[in-house]
N, C-alpha and C positions, 0 to 999 in steps of 0.2 A: 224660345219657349214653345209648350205646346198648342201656344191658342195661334201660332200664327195660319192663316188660313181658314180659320175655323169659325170665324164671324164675332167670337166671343168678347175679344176685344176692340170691339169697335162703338160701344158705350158702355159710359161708367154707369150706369142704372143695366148693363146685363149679368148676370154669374153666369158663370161657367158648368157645367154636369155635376163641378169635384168643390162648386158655393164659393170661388173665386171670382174676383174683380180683377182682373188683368191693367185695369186704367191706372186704378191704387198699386199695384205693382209695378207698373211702370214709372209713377211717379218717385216710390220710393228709389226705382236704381238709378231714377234723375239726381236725387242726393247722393248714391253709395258712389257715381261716379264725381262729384264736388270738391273742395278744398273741405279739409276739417276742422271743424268748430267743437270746445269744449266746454265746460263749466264746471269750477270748483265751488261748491258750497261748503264754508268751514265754519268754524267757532262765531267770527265776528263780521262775515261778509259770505259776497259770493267773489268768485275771479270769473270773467269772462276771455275765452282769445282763441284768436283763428287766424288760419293759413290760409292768407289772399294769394290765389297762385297769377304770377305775373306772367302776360301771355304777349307782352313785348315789350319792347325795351321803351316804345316811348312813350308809356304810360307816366303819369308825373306821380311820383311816388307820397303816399301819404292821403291821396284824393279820394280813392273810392270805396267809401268803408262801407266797413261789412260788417260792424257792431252800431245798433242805431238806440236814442233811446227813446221810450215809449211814454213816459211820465217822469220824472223829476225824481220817483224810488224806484222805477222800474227800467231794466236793460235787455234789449234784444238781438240775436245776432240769428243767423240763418244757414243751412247749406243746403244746395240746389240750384233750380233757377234762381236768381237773384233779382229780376224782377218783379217773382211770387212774393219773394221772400217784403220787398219794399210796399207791394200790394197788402201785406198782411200785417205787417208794420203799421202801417197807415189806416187801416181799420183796428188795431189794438189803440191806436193812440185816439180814434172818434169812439170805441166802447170808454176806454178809461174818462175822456172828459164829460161823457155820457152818464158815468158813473158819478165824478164829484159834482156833476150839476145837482144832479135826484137826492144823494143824499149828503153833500156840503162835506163831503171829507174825501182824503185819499184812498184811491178802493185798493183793497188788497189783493193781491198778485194773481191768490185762487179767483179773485173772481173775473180778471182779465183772461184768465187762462181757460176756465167755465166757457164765457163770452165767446171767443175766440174759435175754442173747440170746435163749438158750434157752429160757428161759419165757413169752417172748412170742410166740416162734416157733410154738410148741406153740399158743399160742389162733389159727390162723391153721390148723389141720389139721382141727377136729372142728365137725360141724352144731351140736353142742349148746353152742358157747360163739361169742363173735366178739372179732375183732382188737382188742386197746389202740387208745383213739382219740389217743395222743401219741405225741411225739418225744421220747426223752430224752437230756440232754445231761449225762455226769459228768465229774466233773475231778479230779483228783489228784493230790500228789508224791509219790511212793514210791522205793525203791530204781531204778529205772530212770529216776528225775528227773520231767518234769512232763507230762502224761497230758490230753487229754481227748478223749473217744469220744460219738459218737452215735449212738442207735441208733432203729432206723425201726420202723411199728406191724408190718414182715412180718418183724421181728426180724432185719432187717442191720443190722452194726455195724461202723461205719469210727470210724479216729483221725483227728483232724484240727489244723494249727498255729493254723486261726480257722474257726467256725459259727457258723451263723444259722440259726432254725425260726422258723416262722409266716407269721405275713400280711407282714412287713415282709421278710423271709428277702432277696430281690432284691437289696433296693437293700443292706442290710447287708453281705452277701456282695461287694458290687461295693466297698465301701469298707473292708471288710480285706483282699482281694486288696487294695490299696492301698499298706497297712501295712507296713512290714520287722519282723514281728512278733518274729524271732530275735533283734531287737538291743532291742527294748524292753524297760523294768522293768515291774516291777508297777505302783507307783505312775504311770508313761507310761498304760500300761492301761487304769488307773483312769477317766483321763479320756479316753483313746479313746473305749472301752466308753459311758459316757455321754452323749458325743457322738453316735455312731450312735445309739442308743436313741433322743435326742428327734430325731434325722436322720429315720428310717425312721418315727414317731409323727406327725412334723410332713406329711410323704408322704401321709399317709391322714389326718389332721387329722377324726377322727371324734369319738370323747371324751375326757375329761380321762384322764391316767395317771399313775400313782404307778412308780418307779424305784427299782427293788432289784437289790441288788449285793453279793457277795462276795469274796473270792481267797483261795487259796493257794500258799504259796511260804517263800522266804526270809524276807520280812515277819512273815511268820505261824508262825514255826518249824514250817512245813510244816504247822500245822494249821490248819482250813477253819473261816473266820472271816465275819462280818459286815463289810464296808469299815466303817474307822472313822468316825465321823459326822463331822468337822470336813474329811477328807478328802473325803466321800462330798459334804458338801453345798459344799464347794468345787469338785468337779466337775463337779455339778448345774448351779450358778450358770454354770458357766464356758460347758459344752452351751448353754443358755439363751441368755447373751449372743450367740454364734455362732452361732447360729440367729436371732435379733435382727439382727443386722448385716448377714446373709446375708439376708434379707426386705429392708432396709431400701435394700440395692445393687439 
């Protein structure tokens, strides 16, 4: 880049000549370089899932997940540091109970997402701290139906019908613009979702990964759940093959 040498990057509270934050920029290619994480928002839910990239073999498979949840209707997953990503988890889930203390009910997702913003925004104004190195992506159904938002390390937060963070963000992004995501179910989703994941894995063909997956919706009496396993490894298989076939043309 061009700040290197030039002082400009050496706090998040300096701009640059050209009104650039170098710190915010670095954190975002903290995520572009991550495993990808998606979110389908459809008819009667959201899908969440993401490529845990395994960095050896003697990791015990299934343990260190990367989709957490944040309230009972609400689902969170992250790419970047991972850390950050547990860090900001963990202050979403002290705003939400923050929230049904004050007013005795389950707060709605915009208003986690509000909360949130804000606190990330905030490590992006003072010399003495720096930017979250992740994206995060939550999901929800609440009173206003079905929700998922993302929100950037300079603390903007958009809604979105389908997202994609990470290294694979590209091509993911070019294949849910794809989709008529309004008219899909959850279970459709399911194996979207999976699909993309070994699509944009197989793209970069670096190293092996492990694929985790959530939703909620109608399925899940609106609570944010694990895909069921006979589902989850049906969809697996299915990505798999379709990618098989696709190599093989």
């Amino acid at each position: 880049m061009t700040s290197i040498g030039t002082g400009y990057d050496l706090s998040a509270s300096t701009y640059s000549p050209d009104g650039r934050i170098f710190q915010v920029e670095y954190a975002n290619k903290a995520v572009e370089n991550s495993g990808t994480a998606i979110g389908l928002r459809v008819k009667d839910g959201v899908v969440l899932a993401v490529e845990k990239i395994i960095h050896s073999k003697l990791l015990m498979p299934e343990s260190n997940k990367r989709i957490l949840t944040i309230d009972k209707h609400i689902g969170y997953t992250s790419s970047g540091l991972l850390a950050d990503g547990r860090q900001l988890a963990n202050r979403a889930r002290d705003e939400s109970q923050s929230s049904r203390d004050f007013y005795r009910e389950p707060p709605t997702l915009k208003t986690i997402v509000n909360r949130l913003s804000l606190f990330i925004q905030a490590y992006t104004l003072y010399s003495s701290v720096r930017p979250f190195g992740c994206t995060s992506l939550l999901a929800s159904v609440d009173k206003h139906g079905p929700g998922l938002y993302v929100i950037e390390p300079s603390g903007i937060s958009l809604g979105h019908h389908g997202a994609a963070v990470g290294k694979g963000r590209q091509l993911a992004k070019t294949e849910l613009e794809k989709l008529k995501l309004n008219e899909l179910s959850m279970r459709q989703a399911v194996y979207e979702a999976a699909r993309i994941i070994h699509l944009v894995h197989d793209d970069a063909k670096e190293k092996d990964f492990e694929l985790e997956m959530s939703w909620i919706g109608a399925e899940t009496n609106n609570i944010h759940l694990p895909v069921p396993k006979d589902l989850f490894e049906d969809a697996d298989k299915q990505a798999r093959d379709a990618l098989l076939e696709d190599m093989e043309d």
